[in-house]
N, C-alpha and C positions, 0 to 999 in steps of 0.2 A: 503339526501346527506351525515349525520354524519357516515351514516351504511353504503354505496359505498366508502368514504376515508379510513373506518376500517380494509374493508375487502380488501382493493388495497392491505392497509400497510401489515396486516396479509400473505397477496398472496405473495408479494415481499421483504419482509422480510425474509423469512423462503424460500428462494429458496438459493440453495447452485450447482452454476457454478463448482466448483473444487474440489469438497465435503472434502470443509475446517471446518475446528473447530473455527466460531469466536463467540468472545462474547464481549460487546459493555455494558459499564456502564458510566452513567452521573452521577455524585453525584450533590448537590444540590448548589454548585458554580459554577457551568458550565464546571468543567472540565470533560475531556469523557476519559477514558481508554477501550484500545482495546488490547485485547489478540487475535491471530490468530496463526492457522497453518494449513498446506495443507503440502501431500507430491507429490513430483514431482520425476516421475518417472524415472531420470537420475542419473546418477552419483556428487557428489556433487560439484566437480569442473565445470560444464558444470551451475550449478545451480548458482554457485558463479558468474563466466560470464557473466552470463546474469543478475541477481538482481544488479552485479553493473556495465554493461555497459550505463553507465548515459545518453550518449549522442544518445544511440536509443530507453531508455525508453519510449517515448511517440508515439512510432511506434506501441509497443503491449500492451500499459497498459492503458486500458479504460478512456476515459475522462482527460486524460493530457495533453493537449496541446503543451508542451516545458518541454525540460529535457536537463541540461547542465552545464557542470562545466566552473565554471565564476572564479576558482583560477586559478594563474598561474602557471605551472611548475614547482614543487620543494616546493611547500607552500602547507601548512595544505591544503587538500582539501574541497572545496565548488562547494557545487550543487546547483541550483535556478531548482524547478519547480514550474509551472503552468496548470492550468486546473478548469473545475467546477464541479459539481453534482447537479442534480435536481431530484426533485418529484412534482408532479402535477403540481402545479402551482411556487412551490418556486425553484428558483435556487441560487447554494452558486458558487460563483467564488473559487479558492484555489489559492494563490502564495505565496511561501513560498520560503527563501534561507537556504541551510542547511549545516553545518558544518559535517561533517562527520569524525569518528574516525577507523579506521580500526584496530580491536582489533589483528584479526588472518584472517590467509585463508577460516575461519568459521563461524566470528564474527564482525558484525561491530554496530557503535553505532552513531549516527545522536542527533541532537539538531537545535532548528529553533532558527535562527542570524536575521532572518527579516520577513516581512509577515503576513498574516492576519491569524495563528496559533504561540498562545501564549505560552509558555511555554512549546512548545513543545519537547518532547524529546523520544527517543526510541532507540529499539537493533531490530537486525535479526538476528539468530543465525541460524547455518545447523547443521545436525544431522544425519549423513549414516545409514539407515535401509535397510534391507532386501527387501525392497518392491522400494527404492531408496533415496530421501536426503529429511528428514522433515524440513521445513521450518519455525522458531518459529521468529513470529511477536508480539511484542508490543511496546505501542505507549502510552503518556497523553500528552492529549494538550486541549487546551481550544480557541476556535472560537471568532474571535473580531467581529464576525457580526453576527443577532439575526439569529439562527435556533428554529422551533419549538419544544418545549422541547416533544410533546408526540410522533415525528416521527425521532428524531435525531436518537436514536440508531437504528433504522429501517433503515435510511437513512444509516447510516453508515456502518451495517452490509451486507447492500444488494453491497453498491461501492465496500467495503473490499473484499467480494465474485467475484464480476468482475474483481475486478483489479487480485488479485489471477489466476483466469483463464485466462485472459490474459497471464501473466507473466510465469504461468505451459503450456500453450498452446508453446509458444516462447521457453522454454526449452525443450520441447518434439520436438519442429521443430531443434531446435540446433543440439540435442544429436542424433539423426536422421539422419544427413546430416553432417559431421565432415569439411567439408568446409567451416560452418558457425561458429565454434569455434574458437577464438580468443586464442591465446598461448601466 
């Protein structure tokens, strides 16, 4: 049984949906840092669009459930999502509300206000290449509820990988059809 869960983790660990660059470290308090990037073959406005149209995220981004900003009008913005991840047998629920800071048209920066992700904080940043808008993700937060410590970065690197292509799949349909870009 110990050699069929190894080689799941190994199989689906190392599968890359978007063929993103992530990398997934827990240091020995529990907190995880995640570096990622994926490039998406559009232009980077079309890219911007879509990572923060909030209120249809969980239409194309794997395992979210609800995505929505719960500020009102005119006020610092706040985003509440929800969703889970599972492996074998364990499932994590995710809900978190996130303050969000909009640095530039390129850069935005999030912290979690509420939720079962502590400490959470992170940047997205876009970047125009030749090839179209590199998309640079990181993220530390640390889980109020017990994940197994030899599959978390497994776990994490494989969701980070789906939601990726989700979200480059949704920018490739955008930047494709200019009806569905938002101005």
């Amino acid at each position: 049984m110990k050699a069929l869960f190894l080689l799941m983790l190994l199989l689906t660990s190392g599968q890359c949906w978007a063929e993103s660059e992530i990398t997934v470290e827990r240091s020995s308090d529990g907190m995880i840092h995640v570096q990622a990037q994926v490039i998406a073959p559009a232009p980077a406005d079309v890219v911007w669009q879509t990572l923060t149209d909030y209120e249809h995220l969980a239409m194309f981004v794997p395992d979210m459930a609800i995505s929505r900003v719960v500020s009102a009008p005119g006020e610092p913005l706040v985003v509440e999502q929800q969703g889970s991840t599972s492996f074998l047998w364990f499932s994590f629920p995710i809900k978190v509300v996130f303050a969000i800071d909009v640095v530039s048209a390129r850069e935005l920066r999030f912290r979690a206000i509420e939720g079962n992700l502590n400490d959470m904080t992170g940047t997205y940043r876009l970047e125009q290449t030749s090839a179209g808008t590199r998309i640079h993700y990181e993220t530390r937060f640390r889980p109020d509820f017990w994940v197994p410590p030899l599959v978390s970065t497994g776990i994490m690197r494989r969701e980070i990988a789906r939601q990726f292509d989700g979200l480059v799949q949704e920018i490739v349909r955008r930047n494709t059809n200019p009806a569905l870009q938002t101005h």
